[in-house]
N, C-alpha and C positions, 0 to 999 in steps of 0.2 A: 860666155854663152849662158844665157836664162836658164837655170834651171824646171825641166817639166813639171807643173802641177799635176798632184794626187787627184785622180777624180773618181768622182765616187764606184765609178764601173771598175778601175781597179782596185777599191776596196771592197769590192764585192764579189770580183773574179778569183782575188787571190785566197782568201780561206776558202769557197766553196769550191775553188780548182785543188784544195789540199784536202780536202771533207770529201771528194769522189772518188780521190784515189786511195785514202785510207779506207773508204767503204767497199772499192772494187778487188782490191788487196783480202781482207780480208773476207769477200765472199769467194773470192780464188780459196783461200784456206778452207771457208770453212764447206765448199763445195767438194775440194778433196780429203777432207776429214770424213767428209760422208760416205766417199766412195772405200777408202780404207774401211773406215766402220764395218761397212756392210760385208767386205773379205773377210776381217776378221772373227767379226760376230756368227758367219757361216759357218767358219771352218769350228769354232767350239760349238755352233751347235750340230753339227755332224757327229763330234765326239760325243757329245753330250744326250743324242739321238739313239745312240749304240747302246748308252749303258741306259737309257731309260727303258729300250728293248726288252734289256736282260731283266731288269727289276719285275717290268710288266709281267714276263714271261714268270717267275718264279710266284707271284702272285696266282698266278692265273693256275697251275699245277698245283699250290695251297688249298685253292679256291675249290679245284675237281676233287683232291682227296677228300674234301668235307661234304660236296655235294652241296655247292651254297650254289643253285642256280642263279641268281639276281647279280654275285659277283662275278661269275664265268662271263653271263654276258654282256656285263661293260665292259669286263677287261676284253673280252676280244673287242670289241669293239674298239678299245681307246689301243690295241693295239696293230688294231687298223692303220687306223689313224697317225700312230707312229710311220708305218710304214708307207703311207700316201702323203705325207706332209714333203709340202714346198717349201725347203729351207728359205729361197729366197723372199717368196712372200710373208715369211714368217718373220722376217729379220725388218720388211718394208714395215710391216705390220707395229710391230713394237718398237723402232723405233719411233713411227708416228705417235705412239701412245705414249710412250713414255718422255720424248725429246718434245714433243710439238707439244706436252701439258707443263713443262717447266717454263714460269710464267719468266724469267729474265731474259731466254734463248726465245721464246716470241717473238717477243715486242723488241728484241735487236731488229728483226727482218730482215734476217739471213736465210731462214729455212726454207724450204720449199711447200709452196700455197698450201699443197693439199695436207700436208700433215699438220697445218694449222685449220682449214676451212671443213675437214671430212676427216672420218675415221676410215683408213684403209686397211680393207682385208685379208686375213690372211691366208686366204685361199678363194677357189675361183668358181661362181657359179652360187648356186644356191645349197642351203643347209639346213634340214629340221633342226625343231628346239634342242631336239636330242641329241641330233649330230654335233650343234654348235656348244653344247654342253662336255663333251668327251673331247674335242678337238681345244677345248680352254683348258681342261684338265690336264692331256696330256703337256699342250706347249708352257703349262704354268709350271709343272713337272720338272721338264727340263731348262726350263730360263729362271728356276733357282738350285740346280745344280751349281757347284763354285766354279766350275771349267768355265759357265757363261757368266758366270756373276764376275769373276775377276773380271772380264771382258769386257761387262758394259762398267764397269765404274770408271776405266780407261775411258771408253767412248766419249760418258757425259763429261769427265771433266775435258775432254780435249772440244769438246764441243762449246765450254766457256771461255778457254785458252786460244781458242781463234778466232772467236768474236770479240775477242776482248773487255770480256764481259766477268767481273771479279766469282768466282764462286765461291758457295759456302761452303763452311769448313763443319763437319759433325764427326761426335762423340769424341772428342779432344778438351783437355784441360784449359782456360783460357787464354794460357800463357801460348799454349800448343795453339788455338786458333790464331791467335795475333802475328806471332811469326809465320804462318804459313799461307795467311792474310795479306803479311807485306811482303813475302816471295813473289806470290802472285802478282802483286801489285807491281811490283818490280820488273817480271817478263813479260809486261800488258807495256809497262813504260817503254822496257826498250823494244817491244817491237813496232810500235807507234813510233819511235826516233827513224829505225831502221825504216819503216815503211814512207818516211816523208822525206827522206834526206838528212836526217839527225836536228832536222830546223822546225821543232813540232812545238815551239813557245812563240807565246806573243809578251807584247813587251813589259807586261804584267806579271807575265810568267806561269799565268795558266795555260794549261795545255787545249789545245785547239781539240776539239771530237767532230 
């Protein structure tokens, strides 16, 4: 029996049927990487809400014993603010800003439009210069507290580690970047195998994207 010729439509079905499902794969991850994100970046900034309270609070009683009117009344104010803040929107908010400006997570085109096309707010409705001046204070406040900072360095790198996308390595000796360079490299390889059916080489031996 003759064997069937290769024609060019299955040289063109078969990596581009291997390129959709590693691209649909990993927008599955990194769709669910987002939704975690956002639970856990909540829950630290809940804690992290609490104790910027307390701070404000001791400020603001500093502030009455010296009769510094001008700080009485931003700290109330920014501890308004404390107290009306939308964890969630705060969380949509920074992450847009800070995920949707990392130019490698871009240009993958995983993320979702708007944290690439718009800056999303983080609160609802409108805001004087003033209001929007206190309401960056506070939330700047508490998203460098270390409860949220451990938090997001988790986030961002999980957000390179499911796109498959190498991340940089900082404030490490070189030897320190290099190894933790080919780690990476290493759990992007196998989950690209894992993702294709372990069959992710051509007969050259570079790996198919």
């Amino acid at each position: 029996m003759p064997k069937r010729k290769r024609s060019v439509q299955d040289d063109v079905t078969g990596p581009t049927s291997s390129h959709d499902r590693i691209r649909a794969s990993r927008q599955r991850d990194v769709d669910a990487h987002i939704e975690n994100s956002k639970k856990l970046l909540h829950r630290a900034l809940k804690k992290a809400k609490g104790f910027e309270r307390q701070k404000l609070g001791k400020r603001l009683t500093n502030a009455t014993k010296i009769s510094d009117a001008p700080s009485m009344a931003r700290l109330r104010k920014e501890i308004e603010v404390v107290k009306s803040l939308d964890l969630d929107r705060v969380v949509e908010s920074r992450l847009c800003k800070g995920i949707g400006k990392i130019k490698a997570l871009v240009e993958s085109g995983y993320l979702p439009k708007m944290w690439i096309e718009g800056e999303v707010k983080g609160w609802e409705g409108k805001k004087s210069e003033e209001e929007v001046k206190a309401w960056n204070n506070v939330v700047s406040g508490i998203w460098n507290l270390n409860v949220v900072k451990e938090v997001w360095t988790g986030v961002v790198r999980g957000f390179y580690l499911a796109m498959g996308v190498q991340a940089p390595v900082e404030g490490k000796g070189k030897k320190d970047k290099e190894k933790t360079a080919k780690k990476d490299a290493e759990k992007i390889r196998r989950a690209q195998q894992i993702e294709d059916g372990g069959d992710m080489k051509t007969k050259t031996g570079e790996m198919i994207l």
